[in-house]
N, C-alpha and C positions, 0 to 999 in steps of 0.2 A: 504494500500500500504506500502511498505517497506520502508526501509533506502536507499534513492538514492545519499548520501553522507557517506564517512565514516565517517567526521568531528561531525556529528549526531549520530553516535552508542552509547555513552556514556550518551549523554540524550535522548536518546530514551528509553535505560537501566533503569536508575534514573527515569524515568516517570513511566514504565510499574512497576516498581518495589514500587513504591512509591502507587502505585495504589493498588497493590498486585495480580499486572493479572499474572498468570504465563504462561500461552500460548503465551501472545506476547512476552513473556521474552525469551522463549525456541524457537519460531520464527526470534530470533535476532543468533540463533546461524545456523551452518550448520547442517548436518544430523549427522556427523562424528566427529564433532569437539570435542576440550579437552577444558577441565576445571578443572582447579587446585585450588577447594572450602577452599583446608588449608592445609599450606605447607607442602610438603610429601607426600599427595593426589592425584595423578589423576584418574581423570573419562573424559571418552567416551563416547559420542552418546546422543540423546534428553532424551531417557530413562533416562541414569546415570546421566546428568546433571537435567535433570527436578526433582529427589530424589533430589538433594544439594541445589537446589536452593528454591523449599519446604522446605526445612530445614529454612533457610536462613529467608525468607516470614510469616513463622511460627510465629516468632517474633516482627512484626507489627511494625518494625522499619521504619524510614526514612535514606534514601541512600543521600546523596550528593556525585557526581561523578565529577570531574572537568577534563577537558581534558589539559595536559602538553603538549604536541606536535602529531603530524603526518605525519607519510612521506607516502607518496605514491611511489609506484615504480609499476608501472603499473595495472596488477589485484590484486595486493598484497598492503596492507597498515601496518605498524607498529605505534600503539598507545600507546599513555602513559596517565595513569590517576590518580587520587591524590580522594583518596575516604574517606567518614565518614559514617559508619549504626551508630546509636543511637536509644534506646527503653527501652523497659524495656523488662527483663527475665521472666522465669516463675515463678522464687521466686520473684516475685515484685522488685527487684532489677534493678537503671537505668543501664545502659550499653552503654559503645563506643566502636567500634573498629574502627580502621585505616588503610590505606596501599595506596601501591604506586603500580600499575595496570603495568601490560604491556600483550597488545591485539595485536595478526595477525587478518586479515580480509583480505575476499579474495568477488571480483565482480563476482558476479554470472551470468547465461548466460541473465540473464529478466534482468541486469543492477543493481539489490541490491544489496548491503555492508551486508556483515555476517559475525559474530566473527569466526573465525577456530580455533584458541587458544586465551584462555582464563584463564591468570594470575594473579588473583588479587595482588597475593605478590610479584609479580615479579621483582618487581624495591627497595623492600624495603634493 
């Protein structure tokens, strides 16, 4: 079952992601939705997004996602998140990156919360 709260998208994110499932990852998004993998970037649709976030998952990092706020305004939610991937490269090198999230979500007609944009850098 889905995200019946948008307050949950973020760790539901962080879990799937942590996991390395990437279907339930690309289940968190809409059919349509944008994804902005690194700034300057966008991608559309489960296709383009499902390529960035392979990318991403590739690297066998761990994601901490932390939620800053939420507002809701009816079928529409505006999200803020405070994130860290860390792992290691493929030259054996550890690695962090960071950033400051900002997510639209929109309720769908079955009542789940689904990203429609997706920001990672958006607040930085």
């Amino acid at each position: 079952m889905g995200v019946q709260r948008p307050e949950d998208l973020h760790s539901s994110f962080s879990t799937a992601f942590n996991q390395g499932n990437l279907e339930t990852l690309i289940a968190l998004y809409e059919w349509e939705a944008v994804l902005i993998p690194q700034p300057g970037q966008v991608v559309q649709g489960h296709e383009a997004i499902r390529a960035s976030l392979q990318q991403f998952l590739s690297s066998k990092g761990t994601m901490e996602l932390n939620t800053v706020f939420v507002i809701r305004g009816g079928t529409t939610t505006l999200l803020r998140g405070r994130w860290k991937l860390s792992g290691v490269g493929a030259d054996g090198r550890p690695f962090e990156m960071r950033g400051e999230s900002i997510e639209v979500a929109r309720r769908q007609a079955n009542g789940e919360w689904l990203f429609s944009i997706d920001h990672p850098f958006g607040a930085d």
